[in-house]
N, C-alpha and C positions, 0 to 999 in steps of 0.2 A: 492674861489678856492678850488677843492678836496683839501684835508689834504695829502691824502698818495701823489697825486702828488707833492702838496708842498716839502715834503718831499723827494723825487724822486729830485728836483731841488737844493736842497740842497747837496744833496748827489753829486749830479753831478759836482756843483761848486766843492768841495774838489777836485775833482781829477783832475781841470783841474788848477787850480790857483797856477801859479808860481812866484815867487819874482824877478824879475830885480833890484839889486840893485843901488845904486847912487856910483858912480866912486870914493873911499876911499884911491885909490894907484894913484901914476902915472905911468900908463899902458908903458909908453916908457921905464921906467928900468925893467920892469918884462919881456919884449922883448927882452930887453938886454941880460938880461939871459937867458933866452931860445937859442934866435942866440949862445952864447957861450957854451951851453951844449948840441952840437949837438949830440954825443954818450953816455950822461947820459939820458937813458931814463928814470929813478925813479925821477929824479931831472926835465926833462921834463913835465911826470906827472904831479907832483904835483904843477909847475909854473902856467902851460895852466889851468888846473883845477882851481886854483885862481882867475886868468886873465878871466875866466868865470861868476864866482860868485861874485865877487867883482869890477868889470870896465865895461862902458858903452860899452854892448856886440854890443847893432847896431851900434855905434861910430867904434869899433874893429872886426867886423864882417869877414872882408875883413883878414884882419892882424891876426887874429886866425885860419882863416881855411886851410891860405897859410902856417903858421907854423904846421899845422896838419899833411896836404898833404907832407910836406917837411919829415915829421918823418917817413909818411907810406910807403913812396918811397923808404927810405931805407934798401937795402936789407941784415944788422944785424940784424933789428928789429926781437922779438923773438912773435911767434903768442901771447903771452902773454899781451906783450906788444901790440901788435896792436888790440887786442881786446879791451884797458884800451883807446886806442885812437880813435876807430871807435866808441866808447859809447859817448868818450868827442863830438865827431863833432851830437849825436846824443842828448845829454843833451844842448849843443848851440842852434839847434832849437828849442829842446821844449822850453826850455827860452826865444827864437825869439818866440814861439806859431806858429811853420810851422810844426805842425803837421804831415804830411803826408813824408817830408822829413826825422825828425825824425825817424819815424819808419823808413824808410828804412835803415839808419845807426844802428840802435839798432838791426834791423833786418841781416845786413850783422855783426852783433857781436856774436849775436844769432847763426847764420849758423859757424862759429868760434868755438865760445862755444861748438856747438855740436861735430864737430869735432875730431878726434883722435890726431891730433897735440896739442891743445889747454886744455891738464888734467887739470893742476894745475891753472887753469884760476881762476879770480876773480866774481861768479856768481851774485853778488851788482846788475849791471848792469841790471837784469830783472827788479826788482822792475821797475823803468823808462821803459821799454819797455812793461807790462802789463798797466802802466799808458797810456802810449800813444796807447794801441790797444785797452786798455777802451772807451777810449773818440773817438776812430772811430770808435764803433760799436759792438767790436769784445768781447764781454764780456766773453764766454766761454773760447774763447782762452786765455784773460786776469787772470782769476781765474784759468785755468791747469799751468802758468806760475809760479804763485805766491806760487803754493802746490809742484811746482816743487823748486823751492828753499828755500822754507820753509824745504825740507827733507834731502837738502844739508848743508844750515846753520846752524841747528841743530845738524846736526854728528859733524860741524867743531867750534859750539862753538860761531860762530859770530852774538853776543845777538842784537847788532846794528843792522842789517840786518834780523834778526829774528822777532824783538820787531817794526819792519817798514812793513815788512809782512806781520803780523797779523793785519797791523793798516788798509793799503791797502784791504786786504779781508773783514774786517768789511765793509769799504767803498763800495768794489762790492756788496756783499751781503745785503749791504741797500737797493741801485738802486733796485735789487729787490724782496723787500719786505720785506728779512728775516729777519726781524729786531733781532729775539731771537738771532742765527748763528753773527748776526752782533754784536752787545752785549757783545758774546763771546768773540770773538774777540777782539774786542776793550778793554775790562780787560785786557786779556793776556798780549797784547802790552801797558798798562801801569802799569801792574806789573813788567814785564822785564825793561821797561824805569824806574822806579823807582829804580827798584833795580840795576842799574847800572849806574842812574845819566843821562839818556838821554832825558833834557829836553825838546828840540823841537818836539820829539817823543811824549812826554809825554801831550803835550799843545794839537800837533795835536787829541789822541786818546781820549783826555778830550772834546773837544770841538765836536767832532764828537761823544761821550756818550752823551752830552747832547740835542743832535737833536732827542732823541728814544722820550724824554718825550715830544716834541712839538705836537703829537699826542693824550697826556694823561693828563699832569700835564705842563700848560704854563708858573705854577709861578717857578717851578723848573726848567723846562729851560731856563728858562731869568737870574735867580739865577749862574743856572755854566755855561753861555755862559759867566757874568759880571764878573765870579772867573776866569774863563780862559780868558777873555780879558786883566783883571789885574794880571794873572798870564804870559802870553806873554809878555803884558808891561814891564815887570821885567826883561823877557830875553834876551827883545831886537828883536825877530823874526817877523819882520815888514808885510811879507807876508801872517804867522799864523794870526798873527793880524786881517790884511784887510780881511781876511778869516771870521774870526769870528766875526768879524762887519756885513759881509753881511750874517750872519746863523742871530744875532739877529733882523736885517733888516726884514729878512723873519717872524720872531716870532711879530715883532709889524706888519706888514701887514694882515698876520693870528687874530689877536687882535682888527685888527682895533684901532691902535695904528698908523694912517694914517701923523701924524707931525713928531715925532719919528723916523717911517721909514725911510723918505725923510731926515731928518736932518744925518741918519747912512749914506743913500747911497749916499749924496755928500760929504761924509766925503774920502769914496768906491773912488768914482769917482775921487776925487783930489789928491791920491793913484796911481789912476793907470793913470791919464795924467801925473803926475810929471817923474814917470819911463818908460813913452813911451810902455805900452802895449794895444795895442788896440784891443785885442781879449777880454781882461781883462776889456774896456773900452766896446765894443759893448755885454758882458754878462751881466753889469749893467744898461744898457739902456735898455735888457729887462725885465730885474727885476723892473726899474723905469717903463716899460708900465704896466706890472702887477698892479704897484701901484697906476697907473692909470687910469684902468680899475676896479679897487674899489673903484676911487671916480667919476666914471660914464663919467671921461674927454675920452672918444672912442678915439678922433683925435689925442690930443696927445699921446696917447697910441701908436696908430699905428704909428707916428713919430717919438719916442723912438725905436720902434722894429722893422722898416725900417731902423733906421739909421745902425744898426748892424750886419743883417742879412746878409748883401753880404759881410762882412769880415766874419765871422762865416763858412760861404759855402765854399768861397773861400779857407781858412784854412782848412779844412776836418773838420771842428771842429761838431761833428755829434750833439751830446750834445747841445751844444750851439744853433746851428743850431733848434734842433728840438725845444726848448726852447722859440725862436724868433718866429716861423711860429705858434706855441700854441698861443703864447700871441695876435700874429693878425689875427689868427682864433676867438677869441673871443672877441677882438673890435671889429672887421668887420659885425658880428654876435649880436651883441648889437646895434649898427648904423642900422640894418636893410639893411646890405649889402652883401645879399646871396651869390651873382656868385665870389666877391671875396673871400668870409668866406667860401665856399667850396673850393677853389685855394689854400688860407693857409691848409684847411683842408688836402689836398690829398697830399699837402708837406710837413706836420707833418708826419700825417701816413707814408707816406715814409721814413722818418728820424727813425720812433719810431719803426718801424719794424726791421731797421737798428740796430738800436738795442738793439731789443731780438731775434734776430735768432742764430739758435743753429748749423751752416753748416760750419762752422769755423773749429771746430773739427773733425766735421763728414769729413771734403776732406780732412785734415789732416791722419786720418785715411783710409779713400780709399786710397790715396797713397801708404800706407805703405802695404798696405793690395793688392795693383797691384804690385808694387815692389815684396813681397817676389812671388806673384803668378808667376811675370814674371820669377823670378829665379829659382821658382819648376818648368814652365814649360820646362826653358832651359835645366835642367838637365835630364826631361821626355825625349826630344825629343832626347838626346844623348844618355841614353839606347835604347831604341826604335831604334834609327841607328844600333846601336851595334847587338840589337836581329834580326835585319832584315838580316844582313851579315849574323848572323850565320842559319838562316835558310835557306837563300839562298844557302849555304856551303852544309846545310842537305839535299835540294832537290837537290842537283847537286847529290852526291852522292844517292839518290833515285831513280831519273832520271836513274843514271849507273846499278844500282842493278834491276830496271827493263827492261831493254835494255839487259842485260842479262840472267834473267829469260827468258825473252820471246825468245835467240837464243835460249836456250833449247829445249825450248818446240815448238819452229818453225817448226821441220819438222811432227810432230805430227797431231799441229792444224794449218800448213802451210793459209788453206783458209782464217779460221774464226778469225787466229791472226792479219792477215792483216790489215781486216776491223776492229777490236776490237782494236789494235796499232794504227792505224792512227789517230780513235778519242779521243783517250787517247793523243796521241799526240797535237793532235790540242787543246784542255782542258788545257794541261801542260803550251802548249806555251804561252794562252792569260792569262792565270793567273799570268805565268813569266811577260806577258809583261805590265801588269797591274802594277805587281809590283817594276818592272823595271822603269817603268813610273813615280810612285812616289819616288822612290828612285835620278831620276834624277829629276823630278822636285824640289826636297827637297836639294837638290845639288845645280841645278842653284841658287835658292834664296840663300840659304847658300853664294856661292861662292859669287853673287853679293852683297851682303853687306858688307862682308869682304874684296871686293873687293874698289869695293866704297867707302866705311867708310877711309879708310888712302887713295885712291885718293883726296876724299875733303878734309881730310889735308891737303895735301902736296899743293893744288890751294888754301887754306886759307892763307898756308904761303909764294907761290908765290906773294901773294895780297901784301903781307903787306914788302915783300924785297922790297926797294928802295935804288938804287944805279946810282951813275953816270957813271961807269965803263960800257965802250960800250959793252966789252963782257961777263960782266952778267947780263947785259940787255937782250942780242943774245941769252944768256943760259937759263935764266929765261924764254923767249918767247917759245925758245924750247921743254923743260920741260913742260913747261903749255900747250904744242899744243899735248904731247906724253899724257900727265893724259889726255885730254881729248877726244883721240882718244881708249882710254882705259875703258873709261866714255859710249864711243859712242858703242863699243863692249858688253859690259855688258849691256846696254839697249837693244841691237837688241836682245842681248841672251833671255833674258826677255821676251819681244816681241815675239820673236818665239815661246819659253813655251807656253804664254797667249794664240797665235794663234793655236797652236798645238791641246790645251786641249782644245778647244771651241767648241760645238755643236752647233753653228748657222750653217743654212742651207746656203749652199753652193754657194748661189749668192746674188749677189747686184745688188739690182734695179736701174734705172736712179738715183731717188730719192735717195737711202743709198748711193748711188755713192755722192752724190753731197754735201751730210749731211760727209761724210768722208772726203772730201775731204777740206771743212771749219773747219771739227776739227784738219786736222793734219795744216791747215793754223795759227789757233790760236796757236795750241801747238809751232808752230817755230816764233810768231809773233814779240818777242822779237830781234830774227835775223835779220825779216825782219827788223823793225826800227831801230836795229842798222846801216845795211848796208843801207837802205836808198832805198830798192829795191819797185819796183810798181810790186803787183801779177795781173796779166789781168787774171779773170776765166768765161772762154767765154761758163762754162758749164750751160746749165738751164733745165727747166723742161720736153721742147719737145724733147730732146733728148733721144732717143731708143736702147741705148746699157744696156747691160745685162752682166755681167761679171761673170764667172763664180769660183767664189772667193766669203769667206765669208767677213764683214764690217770688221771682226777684221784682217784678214791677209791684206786683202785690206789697212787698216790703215797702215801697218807696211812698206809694200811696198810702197804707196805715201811718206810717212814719208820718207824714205831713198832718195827716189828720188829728192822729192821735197829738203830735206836738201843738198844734192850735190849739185845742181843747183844754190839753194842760196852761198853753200859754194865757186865754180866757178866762182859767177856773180862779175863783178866788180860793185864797190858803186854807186848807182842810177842806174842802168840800168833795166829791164824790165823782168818779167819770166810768161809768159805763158801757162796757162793751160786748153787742151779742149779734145773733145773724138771727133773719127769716127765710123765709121759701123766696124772695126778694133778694134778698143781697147782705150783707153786713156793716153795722151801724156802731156810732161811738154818741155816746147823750152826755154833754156835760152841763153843769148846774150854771153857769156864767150869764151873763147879760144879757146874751143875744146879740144877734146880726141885725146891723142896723136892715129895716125893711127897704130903705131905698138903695141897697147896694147889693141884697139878697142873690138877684138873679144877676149880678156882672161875675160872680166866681168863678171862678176858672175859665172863666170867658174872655178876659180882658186884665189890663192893669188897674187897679184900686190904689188911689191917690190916699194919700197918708192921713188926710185930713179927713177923709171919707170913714176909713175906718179903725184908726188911733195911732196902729203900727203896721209894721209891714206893708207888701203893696201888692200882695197877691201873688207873687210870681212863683211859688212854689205850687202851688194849685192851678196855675197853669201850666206849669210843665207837665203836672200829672193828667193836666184833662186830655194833654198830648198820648201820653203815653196810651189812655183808655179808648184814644180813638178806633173803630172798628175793631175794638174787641167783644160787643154788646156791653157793654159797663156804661155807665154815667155818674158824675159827682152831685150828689145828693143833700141838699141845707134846708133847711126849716128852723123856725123857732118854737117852741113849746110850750103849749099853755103848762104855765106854774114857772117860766123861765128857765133859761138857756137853751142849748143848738143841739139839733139832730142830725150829724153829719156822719156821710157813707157811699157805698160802693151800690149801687142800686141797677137791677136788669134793668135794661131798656128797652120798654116796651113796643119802642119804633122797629 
């Protein structure tokens, strides 16, 4: 096997290998106390934290995370504190080896942490969250983590947290390849461990020094993996330990030191079944295929690195994962069994691209980099409003000042000012109404988002009132039917802009008719199956009308139509839609218009009371839009019940 990848695997295990230890307490009185110290959260802390590292976490699984929840819920807690608790529920799974879980809790600590509520927070907490975005991939973003608390801990002194740091960045900068960078590092953090007495540190940052020489000098890394194995021994750090069994595991396999090996990793492996981790458990089976695949045994190789691989994927565990699909790329590839050894191949490469991609940081920084853009542009576009008023102020008043020059000189050049004023005028107007035009369109958008934006408030929190109380139930329905007639106003508004500013030519063909007339069906299709309605659309291709309307005002007007219609129908009934040598029509089965408000549509505003809901105003915007295009909006009622409403030539 390559050397530097050997090494590469090595590296890798470090950062993923965590101690589950064997149940020391009886977990039922540290529960005790926690239930009793519901508002000591420093005494909470440090209970659950215990009950973590020291009792059978999958046995307690259940019983820690209901006490977590029980702490987050409450609304004393100081963000302080719940950052120290959303870390704990993220340190539980990396200890479960649920990866991807983890992150997200370290990650909602993270978003905390950054926070302006959250100063005097405790920054520990990355260390573990660069671990766990190491091992899915994310290695950039892992090492900007680590330099980011390394420049924290430092001002504030916290050598522990410091001296764990540096131990961590060795370990990323091994993965890839810097071994010098990594070196470094690893001094640092057991200079500080030493000088402060922080043995576990200290074993860790030893045991990871002496994987540089398995590259170089093999007798000296067997020398201080067996100083730090017997140095761990002494501390008792049973994890460090099983760590450093399987670094010297990899050094006899390297060696061809093939008995050796096998005697470290069932040493490994009866490790990690006693404490139930089986990510821990499927990353030695495939170190065991490796070891198998140098003694030329291919099948069991691939057996070993089959059994583990769908825990490894499953887990996010990417490392692990890429580690598995290597090892039966090259038995598969030794057996003489292409079509699979290219299968593993394309699933390695995917894993090992995973990572070293460097996009982690880079969308991090577009973010940041579209945020403040979007913030310069808001403030662009409010001067910008500002300078527009005021030159609009200045032409008005230019406008005046030449309105009067020219009475002056009116009777003078009486002929030639005429013709010379009119086009002058006509010049002023379109350029006013150009700008006028954007000034208003820059308005409706404005208004409808500030409009909108607290309408879907206030229908989010319509959603979520539940009450049994019949009349705010009534009131709630109310309410919800006024946002979304208010909802329905700001879209037409829209709509109308859109159709307003649109240079498409001015008719619809059978065909754009019928292509409009399926997009505003989808656009309302959600209505439709809500209410349960059957669309009959009896238009097709031989049909010969020509409207002379473009696709998009067209759309705006079905749209309105067809949405009344549905809104009128009752549940399950039928709506109808076909054209004549006339125009095109929509028939639904509903109640009908009342006869004294028949002729105000689109003509005028219609009072609530007048005709149950809404108030018209969407049908007049469209009679807007129809104006001088020969169109007119078209209602009647039906003998046998409900409305015949449409797009009708006008015969004026």
């Amino acid at each position: 096997m390559n050397k530097q990848l050997l090494l590469f695997f090595i590296l890798t295990f470090n950062t993923i290998l965590e101690g589950i230890v064997h149940a020391q307490v009886n977990a039922d009185s540290l529960f005790s106390i926690i239930e009793k110290s519901s508002s000591d959260f420093k005494k909470l802390d440090s209970t659950l934290l215990f009950v973590i590292n020291n009792t059978d976490i999958k046995k307690n699984e259940e019983r820690i995370l209901k006490s977590i929840d029980s702490i987050l819920d409450d609304e004393k807690i100081s963000a302080k504190d719940r950052l120290n608790f959303l870390s704990q529920k993220g340190i539980l799974y990396q200890k479960l080896s649920r990866l991807k879980e983890a992150e997200y809790f370290f990650g909602k600590a993270y978003e905390l942490y950054k926070s302006q509520s959250c100063i005097d927070c405790n920054p520990a907490f990355l260390t573990n969250y660069a671990t766990i975005r190491n091992n899915l991939g994310n290695k950039s973003e892992a090492v900007n983590l680590m330099f980011e608390l390394l420049e924290i801990s430092e001002k504030k002194q916290d050598w522990e947290v410091v001296s764990n740091a540096y131990y961590k960045l060795g370990v990323f900068y091994g993965q890839i390849q810097k071994y010098v960078d990594a070196g470094k590092y690893w001094d640092k953090s057991i200079e500080i461990s030493r000088k402060h007495n922080y043995k576990d540190l200290e074993g860790s940052a030893l045991q990871s020094k002496a994987l540089m020489f398995m590259l170089t000098d093999k007798e000296k890394a067997e020398k201080l993996l067996l100083e730090s194995i017997e140095f761990l021994e002494k501390i008792g750090n049973q994890y460090l330990l099983t760590n450093s069994k399987k670094n010297l595991g990899f050094l006899y396999v390297d060696s061809g030191r093939f008995d050796d090996a096998r005697r470290v990793y069932n040493d490994v492996e009866s490790y990690f079944i006693s404490v139930g981790d089986d990510v821990g458990l499927a990353r030695n089976n495939a170190d065991l295929g490796f070891l198998e695949i140098e003694l030329k045994n291919y099948k069991k190789a691939i057996a070993y690195c089959k059994s583990g691989v769908d825990v490894l994927v499953e887990r996010g565990d990417v490392n692990g994962a890429r580690d598995a699909f290597e090892c039966l790329y090259y038995a598969a590839t030794e057996m003489g069994d292409y079509k699979s050894a290219l299968k593993y191949f394309e699933q390695n490469i995917a894993y090992r691209d995973s990572l070293n991609k460097q996009e982690d940081i880079e969308k991090v920084t577009e973010l940041r980099k579209d945020f403040e853009f979007e913030r310069e542009r808001e403030k662009t576009e409010s001067a910008n409003i500002l300078n527009i008023e005021k030159e609009k102020t200045f032409q008005n008043y230019l406008a005046l000042g030449i309105l009067l020059l020219s009475g002056l000189l009116f009777f003078a050049f009486r002929a030639y000012r005429i013709k010379k004023k009119a086009a002058e005028t006509i010049s002023i107007q379109k350029a006013e109404i150009e700008k006028y035009s954007q000034i208003n369109e820059n308005l409706i958008f404005s208004l409808s988002h500030d409009i909108k934006e607290p309408m879907l408030g206030v229908q989010l929190l319509l959603n979520k009132i539940k009450s049994e109380d019949a009349y705010l139930q009534k009131a709630a329905i109310s309410i919800g039917e006024q946002v979304g007639s208010i909802n329905s106003i700001v879209n037409n508004l829209l709509q109308l802009k859109k159709a307003s500013s649109s240079n498409e030519i001015e008719t619809s063909t059978p065909i754009e008719i019928i292509e409009t007339v399926a997009k505003v069906t989808q656009a309302l299709s959600y209505r439709i199956s809500e209410r349960n309605i059957q669309i009959i659309n009896q238009l097709s291709d031989s049909d010969t009308l020509n409207l002379p309307i473009s696709s998009k005002k067209l759309y705006m007007v079905t749209l309105n139509l067809l949405s009344n219609a549905i809104k009128h129908s009752p549940e399950g009934a039928k709506i109808e839609i076909y054209s004549t040598k006339d125009g095109l029509f929509i028939r639904d089965y509903g109640e009908g218009i009342d006869p004294t408000i028949l002729d105000k549509i689109g003509k005028e505003q219609i009072d609530k009371t007048d005709q149950g809901s809404g108030s018209g105003m969407g049908l007049m915007l469209v009679s807007n839009v129809l104006l001088g295009s020969g169109l007119k909006l078209h209602f009647e009622n039906v003998l046998g019940g409900g409305t015949l409403a449409g797009l009708k030539m006008d015969a004026e």
